[in-house]
N, C-alpha and C positions, 0 to 999 in steps of 0.2 A: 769297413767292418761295422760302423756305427752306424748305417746306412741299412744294413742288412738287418740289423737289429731291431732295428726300428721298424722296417715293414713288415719282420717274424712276430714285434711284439702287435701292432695293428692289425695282422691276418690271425691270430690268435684271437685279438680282443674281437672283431670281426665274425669270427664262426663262434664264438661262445654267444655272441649275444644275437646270433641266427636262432643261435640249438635251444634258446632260453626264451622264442618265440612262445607263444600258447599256454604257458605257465600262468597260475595265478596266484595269491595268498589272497588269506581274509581271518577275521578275528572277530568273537560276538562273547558276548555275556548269557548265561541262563541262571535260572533258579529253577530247581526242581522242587518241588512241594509233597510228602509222602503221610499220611493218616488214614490209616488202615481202619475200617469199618468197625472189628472187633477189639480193637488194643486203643486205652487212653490215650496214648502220643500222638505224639505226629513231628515232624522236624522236616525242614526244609535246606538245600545244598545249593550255594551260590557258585558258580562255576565260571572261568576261562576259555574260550572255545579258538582252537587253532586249525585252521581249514589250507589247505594246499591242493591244488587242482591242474588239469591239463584238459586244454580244449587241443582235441583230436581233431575234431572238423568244425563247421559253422555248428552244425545240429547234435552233436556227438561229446561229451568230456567224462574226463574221471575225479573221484574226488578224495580226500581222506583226512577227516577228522576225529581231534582228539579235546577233551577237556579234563581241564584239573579245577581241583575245589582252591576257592579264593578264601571263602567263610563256611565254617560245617556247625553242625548242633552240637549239642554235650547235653547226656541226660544219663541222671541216676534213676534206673527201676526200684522203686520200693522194693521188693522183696529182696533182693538181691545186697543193693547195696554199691554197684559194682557202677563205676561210671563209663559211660560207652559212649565214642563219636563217630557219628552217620556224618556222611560226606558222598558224593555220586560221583564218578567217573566213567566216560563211555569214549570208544575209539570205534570208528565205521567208515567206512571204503564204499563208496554212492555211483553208479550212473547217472549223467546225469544228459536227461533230452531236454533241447529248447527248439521252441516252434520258431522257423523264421519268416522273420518280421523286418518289414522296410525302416522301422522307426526304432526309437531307443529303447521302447520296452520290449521285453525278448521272455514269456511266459515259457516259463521251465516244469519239468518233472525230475526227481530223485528216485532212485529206488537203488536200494543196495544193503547190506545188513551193519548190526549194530553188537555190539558186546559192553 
């Protein structure tokens, strides 16, 4: 019985880490910087960036990121009074084409939308 068990738990471990081929993660930092033309302010959104992806084929993957604010602005309008915190957040779903290449640099394209 322990015998059995043991090759249900290896052929389990086995096809999970088949199925969990082409997957990737990644994680990056941004600062987004906003001063609009007409308005005195301007405030800048320091961000998190969490990326999760799957390569479909050599030339072919999907991808989907998300970021949260690390550090946001705080600013009181004069007239108002009223204090308001700007912070940026964006979540987007990319294609992503890479040219292949015999060597370790692999020049890519994205395209895909953004919210």
């Amino acid at each position: 019985m322990k015998k059995l068990a043991t090759v249900a738990t290896l052929a389990i471990l086995t096809a999970s880490s088949v199925s969990a081929e082409g997957f990737y993660v990644g994680a990056g930092i941004s600062q987004e910087r906003l001063s609009p033309d007409d308005a005195p302010l301007s405030f800048k959104s320091t961000n998190a960036i969490a990326l999760i992806g799957y390569d479909i084929n050599d030339m072919i993957s999907v991808e989907a990121e998300t970021s949260l604010p690390v550090s946001k602005d705080n600013s009181t309008e004069s007239l108002s009074e009223i204090p308001t915190d700007f912070s940026v957040y964006h979540t987007a779903v990319f294609a992503k084409f890479t040219l292949p290449t015999s060597g370790s640099f692999k020049p890519f394209a994205r395209a895909g939308m953004t919210k």
